[in-house]
C-alpha positions in Angstrom: 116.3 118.6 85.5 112.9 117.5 84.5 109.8 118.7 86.0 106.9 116.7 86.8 103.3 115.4 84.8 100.4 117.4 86.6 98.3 114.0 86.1 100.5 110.8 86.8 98.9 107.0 86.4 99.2 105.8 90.3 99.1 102.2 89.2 102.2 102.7 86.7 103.7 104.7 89.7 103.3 102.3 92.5 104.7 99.3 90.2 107.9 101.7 89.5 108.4 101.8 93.0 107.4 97.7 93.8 110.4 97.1 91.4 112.3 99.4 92.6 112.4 97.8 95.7 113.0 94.1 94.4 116.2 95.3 92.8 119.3 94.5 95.0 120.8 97.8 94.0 118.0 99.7 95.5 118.5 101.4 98.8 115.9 102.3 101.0 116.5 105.4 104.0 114.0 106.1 106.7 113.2 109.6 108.1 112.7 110.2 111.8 109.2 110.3 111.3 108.7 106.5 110.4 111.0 105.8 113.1 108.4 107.8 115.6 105.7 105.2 113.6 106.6 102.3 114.5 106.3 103.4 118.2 102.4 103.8 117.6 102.4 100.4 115.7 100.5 97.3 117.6 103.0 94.2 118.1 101.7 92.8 115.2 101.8 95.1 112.3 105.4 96.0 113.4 106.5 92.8 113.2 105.0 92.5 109.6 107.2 95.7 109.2 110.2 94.2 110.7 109.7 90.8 108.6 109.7 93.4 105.4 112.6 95.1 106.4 114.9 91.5 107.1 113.9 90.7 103.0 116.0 93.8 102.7 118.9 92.5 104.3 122.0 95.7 104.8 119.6 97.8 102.0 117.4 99.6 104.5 119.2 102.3 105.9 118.5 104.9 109.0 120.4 107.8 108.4 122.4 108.7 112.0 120.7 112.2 111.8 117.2 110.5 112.0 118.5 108.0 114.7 120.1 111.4 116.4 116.7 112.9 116.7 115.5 110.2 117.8 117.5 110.2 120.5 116.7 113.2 122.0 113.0 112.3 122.5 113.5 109.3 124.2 116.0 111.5 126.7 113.4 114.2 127.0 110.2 114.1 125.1 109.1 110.3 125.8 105.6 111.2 125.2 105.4 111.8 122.0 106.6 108.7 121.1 103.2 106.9 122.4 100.1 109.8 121.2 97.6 107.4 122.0 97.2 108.3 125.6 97.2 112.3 124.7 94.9 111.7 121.9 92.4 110.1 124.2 92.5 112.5 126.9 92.3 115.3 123.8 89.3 113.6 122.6 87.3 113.4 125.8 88.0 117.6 125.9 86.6 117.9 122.9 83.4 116.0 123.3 82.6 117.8 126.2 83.2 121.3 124.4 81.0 119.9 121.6 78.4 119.0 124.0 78.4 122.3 126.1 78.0 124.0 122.4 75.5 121.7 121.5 73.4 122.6 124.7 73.6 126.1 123.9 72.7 126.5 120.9 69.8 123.6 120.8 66.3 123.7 121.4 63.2 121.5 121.1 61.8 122.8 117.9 65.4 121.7 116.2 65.5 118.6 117.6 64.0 115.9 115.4 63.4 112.4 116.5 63.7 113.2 120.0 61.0 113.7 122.6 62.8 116.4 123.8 65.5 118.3 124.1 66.7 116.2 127.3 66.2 113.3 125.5 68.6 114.5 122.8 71.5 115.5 124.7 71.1 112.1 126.9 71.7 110.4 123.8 74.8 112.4 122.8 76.3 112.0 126.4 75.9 108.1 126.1 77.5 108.2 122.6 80.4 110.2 124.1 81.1 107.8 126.9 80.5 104.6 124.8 83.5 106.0 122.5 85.9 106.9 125.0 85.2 103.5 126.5 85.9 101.9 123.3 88.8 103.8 122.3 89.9 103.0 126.0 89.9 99.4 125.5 93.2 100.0 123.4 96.0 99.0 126.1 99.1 101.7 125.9 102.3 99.8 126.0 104.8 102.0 128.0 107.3 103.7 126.1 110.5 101.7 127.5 108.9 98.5 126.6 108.9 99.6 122.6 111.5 101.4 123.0 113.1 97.7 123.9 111.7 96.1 120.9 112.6 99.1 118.0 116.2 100.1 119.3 117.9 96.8 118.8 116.3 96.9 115.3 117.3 100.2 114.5 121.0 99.7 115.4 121.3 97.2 113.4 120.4 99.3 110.2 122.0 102.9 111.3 125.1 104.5 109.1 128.3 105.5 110.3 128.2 108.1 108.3 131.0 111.2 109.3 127.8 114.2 109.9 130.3 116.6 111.5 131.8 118.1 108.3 128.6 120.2 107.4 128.0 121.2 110.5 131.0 124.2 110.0 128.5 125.4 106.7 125.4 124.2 107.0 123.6 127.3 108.5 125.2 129.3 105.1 124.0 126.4 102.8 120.4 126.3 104.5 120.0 130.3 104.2 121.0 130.0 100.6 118.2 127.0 99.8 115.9 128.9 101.8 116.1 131.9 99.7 115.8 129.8 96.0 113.2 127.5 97.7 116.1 124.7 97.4 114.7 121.2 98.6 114.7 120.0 101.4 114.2 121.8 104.4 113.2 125.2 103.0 109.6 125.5 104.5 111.3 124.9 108.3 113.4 128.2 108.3 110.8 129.5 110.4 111.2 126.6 113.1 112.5 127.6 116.7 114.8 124.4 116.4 116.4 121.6 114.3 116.0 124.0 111.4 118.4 122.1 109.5 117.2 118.8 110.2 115.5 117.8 106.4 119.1 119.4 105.3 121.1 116.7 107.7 119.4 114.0 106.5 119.5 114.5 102.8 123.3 115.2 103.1 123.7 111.7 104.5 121.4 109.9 101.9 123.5 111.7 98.7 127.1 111.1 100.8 125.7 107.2 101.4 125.4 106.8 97.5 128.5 108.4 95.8 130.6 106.1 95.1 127.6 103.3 95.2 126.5 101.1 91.7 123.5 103.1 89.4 120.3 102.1 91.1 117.4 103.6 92.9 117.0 105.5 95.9 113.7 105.6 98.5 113.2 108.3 100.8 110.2 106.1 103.3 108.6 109.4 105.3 105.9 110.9 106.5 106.6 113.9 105.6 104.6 115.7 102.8 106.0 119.4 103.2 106.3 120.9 99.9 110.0 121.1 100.3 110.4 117.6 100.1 107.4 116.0 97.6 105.5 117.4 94.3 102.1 116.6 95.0 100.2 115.8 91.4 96.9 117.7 90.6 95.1 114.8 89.7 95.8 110.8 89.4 95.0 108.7 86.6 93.3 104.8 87.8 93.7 101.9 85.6 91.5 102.6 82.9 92.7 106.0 82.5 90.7 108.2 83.9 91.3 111.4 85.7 90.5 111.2 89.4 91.5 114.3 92.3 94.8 113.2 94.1 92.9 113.7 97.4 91.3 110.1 98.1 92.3 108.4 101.8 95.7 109.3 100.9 97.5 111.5 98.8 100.1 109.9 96.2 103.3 112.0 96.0 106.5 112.1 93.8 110.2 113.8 95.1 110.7 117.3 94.1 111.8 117.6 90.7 115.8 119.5 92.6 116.0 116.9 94.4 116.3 114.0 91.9 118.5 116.5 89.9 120.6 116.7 93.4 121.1 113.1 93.5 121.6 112.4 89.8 124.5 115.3 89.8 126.5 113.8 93.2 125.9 110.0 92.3 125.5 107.2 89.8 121.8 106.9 91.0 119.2 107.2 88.7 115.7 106.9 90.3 114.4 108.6 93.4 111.1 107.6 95.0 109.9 109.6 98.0 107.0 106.7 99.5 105.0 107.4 102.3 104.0 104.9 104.5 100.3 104.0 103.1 102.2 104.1 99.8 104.3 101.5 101.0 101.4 99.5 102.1 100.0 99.9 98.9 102.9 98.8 97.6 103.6 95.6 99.4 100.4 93.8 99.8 98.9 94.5 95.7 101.8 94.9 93.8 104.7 93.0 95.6 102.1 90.5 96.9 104.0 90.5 100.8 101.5 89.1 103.2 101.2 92.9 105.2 97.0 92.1 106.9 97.8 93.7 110.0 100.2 96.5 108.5 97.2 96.5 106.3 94.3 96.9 109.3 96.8 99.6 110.9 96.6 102.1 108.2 93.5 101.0 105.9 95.1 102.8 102.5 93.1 103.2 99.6 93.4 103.3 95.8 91.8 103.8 92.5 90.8 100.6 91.5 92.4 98.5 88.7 90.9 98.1 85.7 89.4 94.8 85.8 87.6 96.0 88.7 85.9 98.9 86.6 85.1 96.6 83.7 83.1 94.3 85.9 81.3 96.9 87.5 79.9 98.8 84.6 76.4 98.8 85.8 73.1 97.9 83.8 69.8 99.5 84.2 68.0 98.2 87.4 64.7 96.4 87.0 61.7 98.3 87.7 60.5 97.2 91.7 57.8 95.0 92.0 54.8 94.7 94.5 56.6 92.5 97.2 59.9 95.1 97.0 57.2 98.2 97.3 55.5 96.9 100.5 58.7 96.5 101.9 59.6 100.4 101.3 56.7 101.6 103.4 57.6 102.0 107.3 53.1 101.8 107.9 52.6 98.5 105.9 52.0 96.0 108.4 54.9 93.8 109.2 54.4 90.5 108.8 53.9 91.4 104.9 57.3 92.5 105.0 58.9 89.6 106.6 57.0 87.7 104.0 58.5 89.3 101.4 62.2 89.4 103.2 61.7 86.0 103.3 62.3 85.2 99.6 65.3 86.7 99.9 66.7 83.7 100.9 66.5 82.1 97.6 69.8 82.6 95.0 68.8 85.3 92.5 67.0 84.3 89.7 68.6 85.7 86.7 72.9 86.1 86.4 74.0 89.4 87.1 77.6 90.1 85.5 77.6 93.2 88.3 76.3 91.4 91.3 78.9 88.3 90.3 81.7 90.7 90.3 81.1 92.9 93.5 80.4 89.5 95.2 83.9 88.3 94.3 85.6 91.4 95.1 84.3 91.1 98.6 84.8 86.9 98.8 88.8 87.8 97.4 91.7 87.7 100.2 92.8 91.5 98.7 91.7 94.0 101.0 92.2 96.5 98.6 89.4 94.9 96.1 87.2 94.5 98.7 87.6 98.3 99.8 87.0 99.3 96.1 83.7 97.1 95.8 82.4 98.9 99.1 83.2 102.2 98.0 81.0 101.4 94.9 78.0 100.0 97.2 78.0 103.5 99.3 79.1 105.5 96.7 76.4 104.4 94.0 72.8 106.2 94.3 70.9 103.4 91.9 73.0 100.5 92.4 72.3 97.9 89.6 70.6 95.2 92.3 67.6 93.5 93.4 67.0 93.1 96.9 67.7 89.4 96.4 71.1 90.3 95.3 71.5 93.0 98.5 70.8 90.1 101.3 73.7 88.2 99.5 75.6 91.2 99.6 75.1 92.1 103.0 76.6 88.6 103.6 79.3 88.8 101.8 80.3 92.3 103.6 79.7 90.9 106.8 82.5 88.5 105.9 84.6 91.2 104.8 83.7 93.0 108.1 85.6 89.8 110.0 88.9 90.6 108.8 88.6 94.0 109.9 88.1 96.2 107.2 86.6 99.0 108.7 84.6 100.1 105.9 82.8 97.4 105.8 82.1 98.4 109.4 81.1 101.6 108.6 79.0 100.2 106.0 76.7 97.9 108.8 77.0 100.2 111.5 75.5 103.1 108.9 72.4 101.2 107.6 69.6 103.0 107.5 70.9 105.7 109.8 69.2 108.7 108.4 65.8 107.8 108.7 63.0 105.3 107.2 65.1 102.1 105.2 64.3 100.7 101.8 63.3 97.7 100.7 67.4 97.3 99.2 68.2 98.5 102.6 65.9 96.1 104.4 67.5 93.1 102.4 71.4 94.2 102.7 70.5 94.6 106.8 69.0 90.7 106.8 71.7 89.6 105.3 74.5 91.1 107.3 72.0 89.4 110.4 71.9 86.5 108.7 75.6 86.0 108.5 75.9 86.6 112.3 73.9 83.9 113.4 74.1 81.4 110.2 76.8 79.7 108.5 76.6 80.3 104.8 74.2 77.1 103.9 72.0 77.7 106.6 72.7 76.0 109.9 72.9 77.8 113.1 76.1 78.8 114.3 76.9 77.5 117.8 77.3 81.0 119.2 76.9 84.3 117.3 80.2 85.4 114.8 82.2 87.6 116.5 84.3 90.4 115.1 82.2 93.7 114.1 78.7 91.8 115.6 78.6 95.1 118.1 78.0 97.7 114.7 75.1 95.6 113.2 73.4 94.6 116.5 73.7 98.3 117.5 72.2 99.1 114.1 69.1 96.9 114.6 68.0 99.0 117.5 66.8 101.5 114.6 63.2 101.4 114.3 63.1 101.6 110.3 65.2 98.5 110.2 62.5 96.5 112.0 60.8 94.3 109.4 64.7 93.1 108.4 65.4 92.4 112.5 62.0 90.5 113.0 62.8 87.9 110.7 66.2 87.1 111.6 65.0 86.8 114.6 61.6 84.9 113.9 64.2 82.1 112.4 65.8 82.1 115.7 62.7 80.9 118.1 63.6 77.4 118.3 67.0 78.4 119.6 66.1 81.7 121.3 67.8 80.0 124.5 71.4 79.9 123.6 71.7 83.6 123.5 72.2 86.1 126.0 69.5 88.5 124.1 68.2 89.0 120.2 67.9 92.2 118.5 65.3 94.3 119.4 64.1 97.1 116.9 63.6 100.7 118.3 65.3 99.7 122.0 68.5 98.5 123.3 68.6 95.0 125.1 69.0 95.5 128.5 70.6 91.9 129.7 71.2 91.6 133.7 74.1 89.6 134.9 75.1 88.5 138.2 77.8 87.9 139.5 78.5 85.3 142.7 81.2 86.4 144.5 83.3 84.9 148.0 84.0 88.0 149.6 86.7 88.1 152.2 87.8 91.4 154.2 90.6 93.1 152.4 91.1 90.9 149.5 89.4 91.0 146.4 86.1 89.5 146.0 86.3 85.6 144.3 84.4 84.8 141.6 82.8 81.7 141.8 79.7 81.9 139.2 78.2 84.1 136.9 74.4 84.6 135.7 71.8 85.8 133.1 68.8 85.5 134.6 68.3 81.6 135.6 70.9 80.3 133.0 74.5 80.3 134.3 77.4 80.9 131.9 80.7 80.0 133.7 81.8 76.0 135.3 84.9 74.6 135.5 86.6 73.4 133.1 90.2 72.3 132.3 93.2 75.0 133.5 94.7 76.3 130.3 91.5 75.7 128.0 91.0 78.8 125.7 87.7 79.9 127.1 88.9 79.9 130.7 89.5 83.4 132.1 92.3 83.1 132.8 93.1 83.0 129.2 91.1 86.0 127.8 91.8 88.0 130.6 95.6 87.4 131.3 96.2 88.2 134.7 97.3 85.6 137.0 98.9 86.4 140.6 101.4 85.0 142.6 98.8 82.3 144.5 97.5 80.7 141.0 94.1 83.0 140.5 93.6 84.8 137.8 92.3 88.2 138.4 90.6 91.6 136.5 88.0 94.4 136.4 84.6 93.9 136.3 85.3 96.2 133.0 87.3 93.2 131.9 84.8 90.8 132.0 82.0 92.4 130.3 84.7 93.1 127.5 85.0 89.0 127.4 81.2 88.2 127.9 80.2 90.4 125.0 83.2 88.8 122.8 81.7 85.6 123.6 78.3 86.0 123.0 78.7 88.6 120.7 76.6 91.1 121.8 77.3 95.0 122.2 78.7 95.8 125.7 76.3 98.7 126.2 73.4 95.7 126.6 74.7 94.1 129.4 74.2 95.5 133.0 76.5 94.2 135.9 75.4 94.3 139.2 79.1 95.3 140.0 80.5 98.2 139.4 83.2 98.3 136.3 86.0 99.7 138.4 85.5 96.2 140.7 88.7 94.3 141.2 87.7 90.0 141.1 90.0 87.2 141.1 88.9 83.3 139.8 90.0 80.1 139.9 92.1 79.3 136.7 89.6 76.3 135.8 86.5 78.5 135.4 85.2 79.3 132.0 82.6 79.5 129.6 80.1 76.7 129.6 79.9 74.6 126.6 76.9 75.5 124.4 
C-alpha cells in the first residue's frame, strides 16, 4: 500500500483521470448519490450527462446495491428525490427568522444609509420576497415524470451482480472495518439504517472486476466521508504553486486501503474516486466534451493553468490623472464626469500585455478561463488598468454574463455596492451598460440584450453609480421611445402597464391588448411566431387560446424588454388567470 502526497498538482491529477476515462479498459461505477443527482438536473444538463454516458457504451456501470437504494425512495421517500420544493419553502423560514432577529436587535443609530429604521427593514422585506419570487420561477418537474426519463437509462447500465452471498457475513466484516477504520463505510456505524450500504457497494465494484483485463476503475460519487476519499492539505496549480484545497470545490483522491483492496482482488491498477464537479472539470477542459449546461448546473472551479498566470503577471498601474480624479469624487458636478466617461469610448492608448490577456480570457468559449480572469478582477486590490481598459472590460464581462456564468453576475450585480464608486468602477459599470444597449461597434441594438440585464439595471439604481448611468443613458435620447424605461440612479423605475381585458362571467378574463402608458406593446401577428404568447408562455387549452398568470406575463415582458420585473407594476393582480388569442404578440420594434 502506498499512502498519499499531502500536496498533489490538480492539473496532473485531473488529466490522470481524463485518460483514464478514454481508455476502453476503464470502468466507471456510480454511487446512489449521483443517481439522486440527476433527479435535481434540468432537462438539459442531464441530457449532456446522458450523451457522456452513451460515449461509454457497457463501461458505465450502476452497481444493483445503488439501484436497490434507489428503489426504496421512489417506493417511500419520493421527496427527496426533487429538494427543490423543500429547499424553497426552507428558505422562506429562514428569511423570516432572519428578519424577526434583525428587528430585534436593530435600531436607528446602527442603521446607515437609511432614513430610518422602517425604512431599513422595508428594504430587507422587498429583498426577501424578490428572492423567493425568483427562485420561484424555477418550475418543479414532478417526481414520476424524471423518474420516467432516468429509469429506463439506469436499467440499461445496472449489474447482475449475485449481492446475496455477503449478506450471511457482512454485519461481522463491517464491525471488523469499523474497528481498524477499514474503508468504506466505517464513519456510518453510527447510522440507524443501511449501515452497510458504502460496504455493499464496494463488494460489487471489486466482484465486477476480478476476472476483468488490468485497467482503471472510477468510483463517480458525492460522497466525501473520510471513509471513502483522502482529502489533500493543499493543491498545487499549473505553475506550481501551493494553493489551500478548499476553493468552490474540494479535489479528492480514494483512500490509500482502498486502492490496496482492489489491487489485492483484481488485475486493476488505478482507482479514481471523482466527484461530480471533478467530472465536469474533467470533461469540458481536459477531455474537451461540449458539457455548457452540465457546466451552468454546477459552476466548478479550478486553479488556473499556467498560461493563464503568465499573462496576468501584472505591471505597476499608471499614476491617475485629473480627468480619472474628478470622476472619484461623488460632489464634483456631473456633467464633468460624464465628460470624462465619455473618453472611455476610445480603444486604449498604449498595449497592455495584462488587459490583452484578461480580455481574451473572457472573449474565449472556456468557461473555466473566463471564471479564472474574473476571479482575478474581484480578487485584485490594484488591478493593473486604466479606466479606459475597465469600460472594455466591463463589456467583455457583460458578454460573459450571457452564457450564464454567474460570476460574472455577481460581478455586475456587486458594482459599487458598498458605498461611493471609483472612477475604475464608474468605467467597468458604463461598459457593462454599454453592452446592454449597444452592439460592440456602436449601433443601437433593436431591443436591450437579454440574459443577466435584471443584475446591472438593478445595480444602476445605486446613487454612487450615477455619473456612469447618466451617460449611457444621455446616448440613448434619440431613441428613449423604444424602451419601456432607462436607468434611473438612486430610484427604481416604476413602469405602469395595463392590461385590456374581455371579461365574461365565470371564465377567465381575455386579453385583447396590453399598455405602457400611450404606447401599446402587443398586435397580432402570425400563430406560431416566436414572440407570440402563446409561445413563451406555453399553455394552450382545449378551444385554441393560450392561457397564464398575470405572474407569467410580467416574467415575459421583462424578458423582452429586458428590464427587472420589480419595475413594472400591473394593474392586475399576479395570481390573475388570462387567456389570448394564439396570434397576439409582441409588436415589431
Amino acid at each position: 500500500m502506498k499512502l498519499h502526497p499531502t500536496t498533489i498538482a490538480q492539473h496532473e491529477l485531473f488529466q490522470e483521470i481524463a485518460d483514464a476515462i478514454a481508455e476502453p479498459t476503464t470502468l466507471v461505477f456510480v454511487d446512489t448519490n449521483v443517481l439522486f443527482w440527476l433527479f435535481s438536473l434540468g432537462r438539459e444538463p442531464r441530457r449532456e450527462f446522458f450523451d457522456w454516458v452513451a460515449m461509454l457504451g457497457t463501461r458505465f456501470l450502476v452497481p444493483v446495491w445503488a439501484a436497490h437504494e434507489l428503489y426504496g425512495y421512489l417506493r417511500s421517500n419520493q421527496a427527496a428525490l426533487t429538494p427543490l420544493k423543500a429547499a424553497i419553502k426552507s428558505l422562506q423560514q429562514s428569511i423570516e427568522q432572519a428578519k424577526a432577529h434583525v428587528a430585534m436587535a436593530a435600531d436607528d443609530r446602527q442603521v446607515r444609509g437609511f432614513a430610518n429604521l422602517a425604512t431599513y427593514q422595508a428594504e430587507i422585506d422587498r429583498l426577501g420576497q424578490e428572492l423567493m419570487r425568483l427562485c420561484g420561477m424555477t418550475p418543479a418537474t414532478g417526481w414520476e415524470d424524471l423518474a420516467a426519463e432516468i429509469l429506463p437509462f439506469i436499467n440499461d447500465h445496472v449489474l447482475d451482480s449475485n449481492i446475496f452471498p455477503i449478506l450471511q457475513w457482512i454485519d461481522t466484516e463491517v464491525a471488523a472495518r469499523v474497528e481498524g477504520r477499514i474503508p468504506p463505510g466505517f464513519a456510518d456505524h453510527n447510522k440507524p439504517e443501511n449501515r452497510f450500504g458504502d460496504r455493499m457497494l464496494w463488494n460489487e465494484v471489486v466482484n465486477h472486476c476480478h476476472g476483468k483485463a488490468a485497467g482503471s476503475v472510477i468510483v463517480l460519487t458525492n460522497d466525501n466521508k473520510d471513509d471513502w476519499v483522502y482529502r489533500p492539505a493543499g493543491i498545487l496549480d499549473a505553475a506550481g504553486r501551493r494553493q489551500g484545497n478548499q476553493r468552490e470545490f474540494e479535489t479528492v483522491l480514494p483512500s490509500p486501503l482502498l486502492l490496496h483492496e482492489l489491487k489485492t482482488h483484481t488485475n486493476m491498477t488505478e482507482l479514481h474516486v471523482v466527484s461530480v464537479e471533478m467530472l465536469i472539470v474533467v470533461m469540458h477542459r481536459f477531455a474537451r466534451l461540449p458539457v455548457p449546461q452540465l457546466f451552468r448546473a454546477v459552476q466548478p472551479l479550478m486553479a488556473p493553468t499556467a498560461e493563464e498566470l503568465a499573462a496576468r503577471t501584472p505591471r505597476r498601474r499608471p499614476p491617475p490623472n485629473a480627468e480619472h480624479d474628478a470622476a472619484k469624487h461623488q460632489g464634483g458636478a456631473q456633467q464633468a464626469a460624464i465628460s470624462a466617461l465619455a473618453e472611455l469610448m476610445a480603444p486604449p492608448a498604449q498595449p497592455n500585455p495584462v488587459f490583452a490577456a484578461t480580455l481574451a480570457d473572457l472573449a474565449s468559449a472556456d468557461p473555466f478561463r473566463q471564471e479564472a480572469a474574473i476571479a482575478g478582477l474581484g480578487e485584485q486590490r490594484d488591478p493593473p488598468f486604466t479606466p479606459s481598459e475597465w469600460f472594455a472590460l466591463g463589456k467583455s464581462v457583460r458578454e460573459a454574463a450571457l452564457g450564464g456564468l454567474q460570476s460574472a453576475l455577481n460581478l455586475i450585480a456587486n458594482t459599487s455596492v458598498d458605498g461611493a464608486a471609483s472612477a475604475e468602477a464608474l468605467a467597468f459599470f458604463a461598459g457593462v451598460l454599454h453592452g446592454i444597449y449597444f452592439e460592440p461597434a456602436g449601433k443601437r441594438r433593436r431591443l436591450p440584450l437579454g440574459l443577466g440585464a435584471e443584475a446591472a439595471l438593478s445595480a444602476a439604481e445605486r446613487q454612487s453609480l450615477g455619473p456612469a448611468v447618466a451617460l449611457i443613458v444621455e446616448a440613448l435620447q434619440a431613441d428613449v421611445e423604444r424602451y419601456l424605461a432607462l436607468p434611473l440612479a438612486g430610484s427604481r423605475p416604476a413602469i405602469a402597464v395595463t392590461l385590456d381585458l374581455e371579461r365574461v362571467r365565470g371564465r377567465s378574463p381575455v386579453l385583447l391588448g396590453m399598455r405602457v402608458a400611450e404606447r401599446d406593446l402587443l398586435e397580432d401577428i402570425e400563430a406560431g411566431d416566436a414572440d407570440t404568447l402563446s409561445v413563451l408562455i406555453p399553455q394552450e387549452g382545449d378551444d385554441g387560446f393560450g392561457r397564464g398568470t398575470v405572474a407569467a406575463l410580467r416574467s415575459v415582458v421583462a424578458a423582452r424588454y429586458s428590464v427587472p420585473e420589480d419595475w413594472l407594476n400591473f394593474d392586475e393582480p399576479d395570481a390573475s388567470k388570462l387567456k389570448w388569442s394564439n396570434t397576439k404578440g409582441f409588436r415589431r420594434l
